[in-house]
NUSE-21395 format. One record per residue: x, y, z of N, C-alpha, C in turn. Coordinates in Angstrom, 3 decimals, decimal comma, padded with zeros to 6 digits, always signed. Atoms other than C-alpha are relative to their C-alpha. Last residue first. Layout:
BEGIN
neast=X	nnorth=Y	nup=Z	caeast=X	canorth=Y	caup=Z	ceast=X	cnorth=Y	cup=Z $
...
END
This chain:
BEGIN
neast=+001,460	nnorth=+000,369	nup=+000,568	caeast=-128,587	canorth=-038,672	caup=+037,809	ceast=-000,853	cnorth=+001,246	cup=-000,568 $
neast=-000,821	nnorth=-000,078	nup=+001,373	caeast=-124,726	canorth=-037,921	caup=+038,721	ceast=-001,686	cnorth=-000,469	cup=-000,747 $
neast=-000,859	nnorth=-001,644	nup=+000,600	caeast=-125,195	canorth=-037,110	caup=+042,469	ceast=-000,380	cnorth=+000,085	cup=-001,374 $
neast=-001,267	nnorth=-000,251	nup=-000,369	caeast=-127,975	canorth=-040,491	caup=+043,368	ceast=+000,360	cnorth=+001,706	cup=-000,660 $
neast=+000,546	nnorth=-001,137	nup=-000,858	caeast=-131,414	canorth=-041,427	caup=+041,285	ceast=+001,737	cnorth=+000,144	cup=+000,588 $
neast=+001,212	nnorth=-000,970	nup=+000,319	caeast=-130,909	canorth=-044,466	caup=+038,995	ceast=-000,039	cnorth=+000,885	cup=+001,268 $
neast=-000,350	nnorth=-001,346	nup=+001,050	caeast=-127,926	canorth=-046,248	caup=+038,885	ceast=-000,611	cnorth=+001,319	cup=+000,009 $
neast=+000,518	nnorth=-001,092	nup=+001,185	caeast=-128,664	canorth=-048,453	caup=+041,291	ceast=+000,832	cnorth=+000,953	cup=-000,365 $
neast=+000,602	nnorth=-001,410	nup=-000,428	caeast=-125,966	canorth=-049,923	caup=+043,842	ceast=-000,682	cnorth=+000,407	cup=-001,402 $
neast=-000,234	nnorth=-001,521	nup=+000,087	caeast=-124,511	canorth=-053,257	caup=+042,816	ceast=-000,603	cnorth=+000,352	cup=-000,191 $
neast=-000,252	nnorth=-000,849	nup=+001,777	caeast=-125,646	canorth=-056,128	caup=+044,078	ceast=+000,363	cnorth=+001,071	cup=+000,035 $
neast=-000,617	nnorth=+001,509	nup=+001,038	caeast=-125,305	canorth=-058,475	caup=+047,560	ceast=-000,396	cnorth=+000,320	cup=-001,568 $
neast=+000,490	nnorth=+000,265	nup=+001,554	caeast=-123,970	canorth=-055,374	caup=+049,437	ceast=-000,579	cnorth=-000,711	cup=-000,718 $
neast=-001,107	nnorth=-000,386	nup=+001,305	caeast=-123,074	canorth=-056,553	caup=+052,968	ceast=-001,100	cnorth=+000,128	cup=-001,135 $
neast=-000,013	nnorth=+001,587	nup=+000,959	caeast=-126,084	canorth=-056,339	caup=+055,947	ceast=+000,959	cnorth=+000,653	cup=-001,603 $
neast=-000,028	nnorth=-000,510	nup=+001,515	caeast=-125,859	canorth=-053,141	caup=+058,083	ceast=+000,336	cnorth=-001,388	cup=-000,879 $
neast=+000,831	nnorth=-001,525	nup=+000,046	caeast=-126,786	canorth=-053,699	caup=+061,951	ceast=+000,356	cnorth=+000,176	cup=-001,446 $
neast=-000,384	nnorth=-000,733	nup=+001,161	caeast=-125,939	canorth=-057,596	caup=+062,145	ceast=-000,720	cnorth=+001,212	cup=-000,325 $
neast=+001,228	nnorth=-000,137	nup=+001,141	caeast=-126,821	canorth=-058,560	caup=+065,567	ceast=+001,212	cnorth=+000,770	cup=-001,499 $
neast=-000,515	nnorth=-001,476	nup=+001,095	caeast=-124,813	canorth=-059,026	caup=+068,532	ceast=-000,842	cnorth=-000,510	cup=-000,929 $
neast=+000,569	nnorth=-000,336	nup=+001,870	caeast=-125,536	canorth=-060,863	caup=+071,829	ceast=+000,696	cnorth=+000,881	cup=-000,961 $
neast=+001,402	nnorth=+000,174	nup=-000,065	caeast=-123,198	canorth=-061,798	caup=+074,693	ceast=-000,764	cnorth=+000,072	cup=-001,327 $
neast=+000,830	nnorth=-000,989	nup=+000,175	caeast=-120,043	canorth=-060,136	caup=+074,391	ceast=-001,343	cnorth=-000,349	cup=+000,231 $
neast=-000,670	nnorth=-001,231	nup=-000,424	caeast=-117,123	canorth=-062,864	caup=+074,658	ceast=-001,133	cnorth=+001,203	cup=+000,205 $
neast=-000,525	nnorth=+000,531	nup=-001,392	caeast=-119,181	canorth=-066,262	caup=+074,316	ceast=+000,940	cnorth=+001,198	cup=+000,277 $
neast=+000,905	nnorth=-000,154	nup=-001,093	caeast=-121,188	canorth=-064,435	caup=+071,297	ceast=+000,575	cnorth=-000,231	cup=+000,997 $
neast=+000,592	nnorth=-001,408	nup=-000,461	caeast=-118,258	canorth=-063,055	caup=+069,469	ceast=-000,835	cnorth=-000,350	cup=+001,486 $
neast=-000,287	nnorth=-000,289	nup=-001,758	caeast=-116,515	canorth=-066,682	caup=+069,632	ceast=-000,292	cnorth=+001,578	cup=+000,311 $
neast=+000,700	nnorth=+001,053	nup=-000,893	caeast=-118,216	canorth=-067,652	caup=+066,046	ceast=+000,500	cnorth=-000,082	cup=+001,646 $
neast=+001,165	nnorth=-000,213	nup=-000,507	caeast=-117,313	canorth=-064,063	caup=+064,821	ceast=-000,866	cnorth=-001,493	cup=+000,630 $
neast=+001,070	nnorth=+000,758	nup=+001,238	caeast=-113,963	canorth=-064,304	caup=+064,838	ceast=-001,380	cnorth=-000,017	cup=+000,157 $
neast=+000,198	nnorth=+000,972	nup=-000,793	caeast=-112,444	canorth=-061,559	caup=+066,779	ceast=-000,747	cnorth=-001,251	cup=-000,841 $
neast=+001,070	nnorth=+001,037	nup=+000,461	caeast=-110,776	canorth=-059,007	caup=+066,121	ceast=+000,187	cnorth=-001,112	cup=+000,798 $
neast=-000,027	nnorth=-001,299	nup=+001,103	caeast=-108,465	canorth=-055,378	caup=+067,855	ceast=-000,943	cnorth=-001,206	cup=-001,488 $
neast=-001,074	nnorth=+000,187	nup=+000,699	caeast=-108,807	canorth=-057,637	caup=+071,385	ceast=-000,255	cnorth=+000,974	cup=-001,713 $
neast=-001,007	nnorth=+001,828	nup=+000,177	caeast=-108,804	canorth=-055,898	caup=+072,641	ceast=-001,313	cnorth=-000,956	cup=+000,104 $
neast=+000,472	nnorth=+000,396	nup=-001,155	caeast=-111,094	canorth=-052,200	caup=+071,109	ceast=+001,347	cnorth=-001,527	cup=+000,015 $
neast=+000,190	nnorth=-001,158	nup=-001,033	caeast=-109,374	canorth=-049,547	caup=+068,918	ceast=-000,704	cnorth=-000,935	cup=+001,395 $
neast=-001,507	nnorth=-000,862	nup=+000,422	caeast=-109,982	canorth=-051,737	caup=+065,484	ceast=-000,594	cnorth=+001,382	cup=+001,210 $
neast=+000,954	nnorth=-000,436	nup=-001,464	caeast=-113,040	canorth=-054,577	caup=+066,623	ceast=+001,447	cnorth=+001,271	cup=+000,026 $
neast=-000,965	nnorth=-000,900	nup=-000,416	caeast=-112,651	canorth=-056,172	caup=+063,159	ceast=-000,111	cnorth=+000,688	cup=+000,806 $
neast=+000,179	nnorth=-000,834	nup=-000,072	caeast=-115,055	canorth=-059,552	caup=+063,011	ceast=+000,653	cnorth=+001,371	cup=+000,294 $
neast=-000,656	nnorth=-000,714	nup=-001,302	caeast=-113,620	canorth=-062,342	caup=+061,234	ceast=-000,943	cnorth=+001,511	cup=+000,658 $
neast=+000,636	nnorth=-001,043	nup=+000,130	caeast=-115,638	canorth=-065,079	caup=+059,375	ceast=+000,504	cnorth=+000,810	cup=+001,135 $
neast=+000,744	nnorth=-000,707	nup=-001,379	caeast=-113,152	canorth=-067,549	caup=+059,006	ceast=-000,792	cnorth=+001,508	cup=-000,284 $
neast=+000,538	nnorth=+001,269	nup=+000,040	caeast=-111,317	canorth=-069,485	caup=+055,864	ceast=-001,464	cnorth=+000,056	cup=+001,030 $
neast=+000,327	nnorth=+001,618	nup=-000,385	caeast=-108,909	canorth=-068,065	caup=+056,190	ceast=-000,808	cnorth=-001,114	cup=+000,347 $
neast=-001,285	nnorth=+000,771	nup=+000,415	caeast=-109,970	canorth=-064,705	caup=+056,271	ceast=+000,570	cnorth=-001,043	cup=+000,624 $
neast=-000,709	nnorth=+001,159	nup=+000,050	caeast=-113,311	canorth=-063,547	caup=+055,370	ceast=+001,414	cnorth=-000,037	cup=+000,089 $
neast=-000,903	nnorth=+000,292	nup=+001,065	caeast=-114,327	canorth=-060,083	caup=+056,662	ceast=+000,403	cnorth=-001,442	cup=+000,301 $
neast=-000,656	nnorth=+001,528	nup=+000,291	caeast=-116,802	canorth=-058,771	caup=+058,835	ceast=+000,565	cnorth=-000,518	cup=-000,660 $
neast=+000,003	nnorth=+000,607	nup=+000,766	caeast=-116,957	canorth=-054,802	caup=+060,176	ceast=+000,612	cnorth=-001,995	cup=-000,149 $
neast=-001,115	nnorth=+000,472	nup=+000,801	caeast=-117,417	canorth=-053,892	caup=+063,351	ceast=-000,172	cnorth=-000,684	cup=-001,339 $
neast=+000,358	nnorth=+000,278	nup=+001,448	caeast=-120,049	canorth=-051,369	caup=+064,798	ceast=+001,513	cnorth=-000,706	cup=-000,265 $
neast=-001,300	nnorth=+000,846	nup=+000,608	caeast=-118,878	canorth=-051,912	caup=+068,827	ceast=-000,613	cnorth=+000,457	cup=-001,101 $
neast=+000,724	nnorth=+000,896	nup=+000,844	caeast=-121,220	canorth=-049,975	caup=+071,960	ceast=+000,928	cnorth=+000,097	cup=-001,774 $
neast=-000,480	nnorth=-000,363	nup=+000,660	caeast=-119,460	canorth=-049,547	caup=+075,260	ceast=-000,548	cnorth=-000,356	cup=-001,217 $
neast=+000,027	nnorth=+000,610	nup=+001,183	caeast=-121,999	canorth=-050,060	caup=+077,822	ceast=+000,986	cnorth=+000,721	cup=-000,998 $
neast=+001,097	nnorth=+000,238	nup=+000,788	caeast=-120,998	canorth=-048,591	caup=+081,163	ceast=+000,478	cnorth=-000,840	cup=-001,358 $
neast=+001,088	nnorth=-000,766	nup=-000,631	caeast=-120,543	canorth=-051,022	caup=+082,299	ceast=+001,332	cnorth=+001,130	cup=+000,202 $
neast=-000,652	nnorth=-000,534	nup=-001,228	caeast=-118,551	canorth=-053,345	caup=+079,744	ceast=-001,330	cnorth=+000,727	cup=+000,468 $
neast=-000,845	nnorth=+000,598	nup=-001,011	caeast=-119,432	canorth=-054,721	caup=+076,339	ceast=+000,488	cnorth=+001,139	cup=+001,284 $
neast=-000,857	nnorth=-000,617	nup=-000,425	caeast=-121,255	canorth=-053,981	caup=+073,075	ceast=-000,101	cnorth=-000,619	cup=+000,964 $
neast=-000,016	nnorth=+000,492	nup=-001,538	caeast=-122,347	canorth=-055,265	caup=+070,045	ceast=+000,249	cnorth=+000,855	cup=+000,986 $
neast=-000,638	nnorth=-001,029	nup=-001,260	caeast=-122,910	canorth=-054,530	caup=+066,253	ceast=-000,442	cnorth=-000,628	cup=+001,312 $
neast=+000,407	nnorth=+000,319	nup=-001,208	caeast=-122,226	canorth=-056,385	caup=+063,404	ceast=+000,018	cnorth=+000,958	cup=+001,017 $
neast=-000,006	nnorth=-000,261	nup=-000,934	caeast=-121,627	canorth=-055,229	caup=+059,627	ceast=-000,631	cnorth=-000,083	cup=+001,795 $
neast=+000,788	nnorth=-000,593	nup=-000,947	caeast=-121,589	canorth=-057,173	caup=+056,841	ceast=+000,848	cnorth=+000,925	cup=+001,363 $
neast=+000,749	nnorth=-002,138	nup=+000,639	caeast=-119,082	canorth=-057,191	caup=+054,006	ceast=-001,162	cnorth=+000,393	cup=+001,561 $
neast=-001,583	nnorth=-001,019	nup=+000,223	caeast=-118,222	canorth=-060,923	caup=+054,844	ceast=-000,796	cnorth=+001,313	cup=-000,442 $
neast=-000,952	nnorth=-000,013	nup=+000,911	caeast=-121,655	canorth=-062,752	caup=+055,945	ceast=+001,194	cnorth=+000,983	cup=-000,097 $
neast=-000,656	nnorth=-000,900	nup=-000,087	caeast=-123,960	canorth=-063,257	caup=+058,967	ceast=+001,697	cnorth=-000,226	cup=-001,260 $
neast=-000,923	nnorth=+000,378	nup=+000,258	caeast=-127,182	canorth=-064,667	caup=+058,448	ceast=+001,539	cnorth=+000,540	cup=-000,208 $
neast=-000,162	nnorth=-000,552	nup=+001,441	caeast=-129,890	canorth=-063,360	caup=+060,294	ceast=+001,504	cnorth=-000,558	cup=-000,088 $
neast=+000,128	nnorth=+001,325	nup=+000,691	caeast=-131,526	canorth=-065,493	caup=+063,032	ceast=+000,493	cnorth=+000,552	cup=-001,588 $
neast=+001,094	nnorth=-000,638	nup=+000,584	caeast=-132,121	canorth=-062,231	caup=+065,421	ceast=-000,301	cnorth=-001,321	cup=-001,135 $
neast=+001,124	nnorth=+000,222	nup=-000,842	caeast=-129,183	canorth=-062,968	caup=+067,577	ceast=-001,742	cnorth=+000,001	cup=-000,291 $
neast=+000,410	nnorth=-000,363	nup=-001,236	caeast=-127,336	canorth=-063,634	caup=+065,166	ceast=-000,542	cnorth=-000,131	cup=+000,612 $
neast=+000,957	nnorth=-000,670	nup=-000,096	caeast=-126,347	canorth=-066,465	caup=+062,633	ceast=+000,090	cnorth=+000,688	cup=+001,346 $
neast=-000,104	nnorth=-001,217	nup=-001,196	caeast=-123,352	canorth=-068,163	caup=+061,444	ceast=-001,245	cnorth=+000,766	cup=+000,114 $
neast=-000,192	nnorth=-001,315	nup=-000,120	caeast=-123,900	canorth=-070,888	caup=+058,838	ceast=-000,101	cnorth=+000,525	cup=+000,958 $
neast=-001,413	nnorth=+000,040	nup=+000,019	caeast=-123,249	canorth=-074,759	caup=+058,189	ceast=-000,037	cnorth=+001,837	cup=+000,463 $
neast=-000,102	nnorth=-000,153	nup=+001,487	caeast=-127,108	canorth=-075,184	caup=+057,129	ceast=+001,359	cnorth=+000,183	cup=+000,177 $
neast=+000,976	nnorth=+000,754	nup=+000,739	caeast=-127,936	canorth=-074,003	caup=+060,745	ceast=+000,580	cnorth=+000,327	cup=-002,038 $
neast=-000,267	nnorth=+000,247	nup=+002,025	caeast=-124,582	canorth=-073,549	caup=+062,277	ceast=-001,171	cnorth=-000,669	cup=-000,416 $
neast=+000,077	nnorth=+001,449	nup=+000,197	caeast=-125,237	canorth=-071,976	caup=+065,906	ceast=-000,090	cnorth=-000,058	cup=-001,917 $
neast=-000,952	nnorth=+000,333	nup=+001,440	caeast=-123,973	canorth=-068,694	caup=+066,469	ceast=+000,240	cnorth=-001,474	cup=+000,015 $
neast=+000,381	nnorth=-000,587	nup=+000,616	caeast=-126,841	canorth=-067,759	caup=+069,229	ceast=+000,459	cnorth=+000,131	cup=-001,781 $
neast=-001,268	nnorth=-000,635	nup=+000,325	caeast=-127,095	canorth=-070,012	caup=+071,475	ceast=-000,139	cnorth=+000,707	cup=-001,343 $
END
């Protein structure tokens, strides 16, 4: 399974850890509809926002038993963005 709690934590299909700021992606139906949702803590829950699809979230420990696999396609921030190179460099 795939959002089993090693260490108490959420993981994909891939064994990556899935935190707030990340981004997951899935998809569902034939054909394939395919999901980028963002993850956000609330209450306590790691939610996933599915805005335009039903349900519109979902928590992400009942992603897998609704969708099958998902993976985290853009992993949250965990520093701020160099300075160096960018517009203003």
């Amino acid at each position: 399974m795939t959002d089993q709690f090693p260490r108490g934590k959420l993981v994909d299909c891939e064994g990556v850890e899935v935190r707030a700021g990340d981004i997951v992606h899935f998809s569902y139906g034939i054909p394939p509809v395919g999901v980028s949702a963002p993850v956000v803590r609330r209450g306590g829950k790691l939610i996933a926002i599915t805005k335009g699809h039903n349900p519109e979230q979902c928590p992400v420990s009942e992603l897998e038993e609704h969708v099958g696999v998902f993976w985290v396609e853009k992993p949250a921030l965990t520093s701020a963005p160099s300075s160096q190179g960018g517009e203003n460099a």
